[in-house]
C-alpha positions in Angstrom: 92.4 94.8 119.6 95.4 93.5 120.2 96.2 90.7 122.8 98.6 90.7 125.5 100.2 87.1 125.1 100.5 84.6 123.0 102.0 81.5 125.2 100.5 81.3 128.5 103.8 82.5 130.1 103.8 85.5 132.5 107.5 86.6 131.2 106.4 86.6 127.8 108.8 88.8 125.6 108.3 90.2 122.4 111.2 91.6 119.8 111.1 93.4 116.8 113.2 95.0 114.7 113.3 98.5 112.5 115.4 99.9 110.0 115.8 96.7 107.8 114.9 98.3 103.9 117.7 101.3 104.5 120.3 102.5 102.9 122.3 104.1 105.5 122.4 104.1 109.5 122.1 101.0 111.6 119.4 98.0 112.5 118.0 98.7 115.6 116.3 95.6 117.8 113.9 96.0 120.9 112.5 93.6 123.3 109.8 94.2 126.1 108.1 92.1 128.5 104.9 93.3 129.4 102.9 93.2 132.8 99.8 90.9 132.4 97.5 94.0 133.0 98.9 96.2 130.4 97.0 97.9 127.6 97.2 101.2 125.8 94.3 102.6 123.3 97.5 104.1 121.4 99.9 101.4 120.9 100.2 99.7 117.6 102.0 98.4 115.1 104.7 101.0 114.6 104.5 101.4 111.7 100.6 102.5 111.5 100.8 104.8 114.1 101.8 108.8 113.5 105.6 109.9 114.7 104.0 111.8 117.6 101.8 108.9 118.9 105.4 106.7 118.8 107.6 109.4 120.8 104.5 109.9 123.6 104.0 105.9 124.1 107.8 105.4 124.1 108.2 106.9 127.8 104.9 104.7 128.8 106.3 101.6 127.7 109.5 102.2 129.1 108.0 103.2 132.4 105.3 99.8 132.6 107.1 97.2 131.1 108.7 94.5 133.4 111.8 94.7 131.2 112.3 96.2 128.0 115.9 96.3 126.1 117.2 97.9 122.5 120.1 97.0 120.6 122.0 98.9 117.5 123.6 96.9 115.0 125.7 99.5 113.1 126.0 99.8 109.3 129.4 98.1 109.0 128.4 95.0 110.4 125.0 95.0 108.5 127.4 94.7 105.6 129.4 92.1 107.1 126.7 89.5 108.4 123.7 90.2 105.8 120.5 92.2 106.7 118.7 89.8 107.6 121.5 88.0 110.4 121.8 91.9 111.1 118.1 92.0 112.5 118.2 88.3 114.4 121.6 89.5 116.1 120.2 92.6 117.2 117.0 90.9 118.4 119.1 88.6 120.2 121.1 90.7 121.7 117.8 92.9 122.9 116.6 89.7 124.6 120.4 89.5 126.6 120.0 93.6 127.5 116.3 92.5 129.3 117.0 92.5 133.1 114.7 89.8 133.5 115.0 86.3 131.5 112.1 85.7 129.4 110.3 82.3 129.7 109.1 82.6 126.3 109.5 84.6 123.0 107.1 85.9 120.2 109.5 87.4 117.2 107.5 90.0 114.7 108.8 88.0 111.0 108.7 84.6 110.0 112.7 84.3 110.6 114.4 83.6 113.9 117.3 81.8 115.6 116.9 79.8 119.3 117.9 82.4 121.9 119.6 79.9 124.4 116.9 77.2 125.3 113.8 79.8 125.6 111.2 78.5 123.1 110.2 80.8 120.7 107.2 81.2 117.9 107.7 83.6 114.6 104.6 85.7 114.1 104.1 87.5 110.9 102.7 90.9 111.5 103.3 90.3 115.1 103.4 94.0 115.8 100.1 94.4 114.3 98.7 91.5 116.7 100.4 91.1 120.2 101.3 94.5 122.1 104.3 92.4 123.7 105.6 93.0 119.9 104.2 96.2 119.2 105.9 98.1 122.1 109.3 96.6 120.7 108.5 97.9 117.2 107.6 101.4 118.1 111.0 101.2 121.0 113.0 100.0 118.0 111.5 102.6 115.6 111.6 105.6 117.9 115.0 104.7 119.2 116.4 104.6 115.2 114.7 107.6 114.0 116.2 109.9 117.0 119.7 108.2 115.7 119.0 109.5 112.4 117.7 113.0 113.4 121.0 113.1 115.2 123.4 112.0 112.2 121.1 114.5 110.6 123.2 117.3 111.7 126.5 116.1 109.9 125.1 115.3 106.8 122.1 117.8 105.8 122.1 116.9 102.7 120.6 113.5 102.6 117.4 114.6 104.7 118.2 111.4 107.3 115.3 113.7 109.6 112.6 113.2 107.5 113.8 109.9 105.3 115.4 108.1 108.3 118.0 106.6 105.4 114.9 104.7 103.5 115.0 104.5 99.8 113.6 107.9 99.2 113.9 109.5 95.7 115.1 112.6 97.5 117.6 110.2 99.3 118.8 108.5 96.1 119.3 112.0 94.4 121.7 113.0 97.2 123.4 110.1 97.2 124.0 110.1 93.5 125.5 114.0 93.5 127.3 113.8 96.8 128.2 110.0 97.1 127.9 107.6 100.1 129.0 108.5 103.4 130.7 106.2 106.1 127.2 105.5 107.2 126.0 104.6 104.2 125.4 100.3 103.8 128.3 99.2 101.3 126.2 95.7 100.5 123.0 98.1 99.6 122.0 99.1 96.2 122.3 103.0 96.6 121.0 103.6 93.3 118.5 102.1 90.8 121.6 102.0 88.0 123.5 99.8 90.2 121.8 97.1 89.0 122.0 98.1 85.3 124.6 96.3 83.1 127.3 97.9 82.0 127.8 96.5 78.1 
């Protein structure tokens, strides 16, 4: 089961990030603050629940939370700032998109920044223990993937609707006959020979 908070503060939220091991599209952040009654038998880390289970709780925690907000970090800047600053930013700027300020903040990760004067604690596999934390994984998850779907469309050939620009053999295949797109991360290693010395 997980539990509901972790601090003892009512405006508790919790962030969480998804997207971080791709090669293409952007980092996508969430942050929700949950009523103090919530629960759902479904919700979960994102990341252990089916596709369909994510895309029916997304509309429930939109509709219960106190406040929830999602931010997109696009591919260009990933490249810029480093993956990692790319999923702190994004978290950050989640918090700032809540319409409530949080008294507290539980971050999914072991790696965080101070978000103005609002103390914070890193949990690792946060999404897999406080809901506050799991409804921002599967917002942040369900919010990329429909991105994804959508680029999709102009670029069948990389299967973004089923590999959502992860490290996929069939996505390293494409990218080695057709090239990298503009939504491609230039700072990635697209493919395995990249790393292979040329003598």
């Amino acid at each position: 089961m997980l539990e509901l908070n972790y601090s003892g503060f009512l405006l508790e939220a919790g962030t969480d990030e998804a997207g971080r091991g791709c090669l293409s599209g952007p980092v996508v952040a969430a942050a929700v603050i949950l009523p103090e009654n919530f629960s759902h038998p479904l919700l979960n880390d994102s990341k252990q629940i089916s596709e369909k289970k994510r895309d029916l709780l997304r509309p429930i925690i939109e509709e219960n939370a106190l406040a929830f907000g999602v931010s997109f970090v696009w591919q260009d800047e990933v490249d810029k700032i480093n993956v990692l600053q790319a999923s702190i930013t994004g978290m950050h700027r989640a918090i700032e998109a809540l319409k409530l300020t949080p008294e507290y903040i539980i971050v999914d990760g072991n790696k965080f920044k101070n978000y103005k004067d609002i103390p914070h604690q890193t949990i690792v596999k946060g999404d897999a223990k406080y809901l506050s934390i799991a409804a921002a994984s599967v917002l942040a998850k369900t919010y990329r993937d429909e991105y994804m779907t959508k680029i999709h469309q102009e670029f069948p050939v990389y299967n973004w609707q089923k590999n959502k620009g992860y490290p996929t053999k069939e996505h390293r295949n494409a990218i080695r006959e057709f090239g990298a797109t503009a939504y491609h991360r230039k700072t990635f290693r697209l493919l395995l020979e990249q790393i292979k010395l040329k003598v």
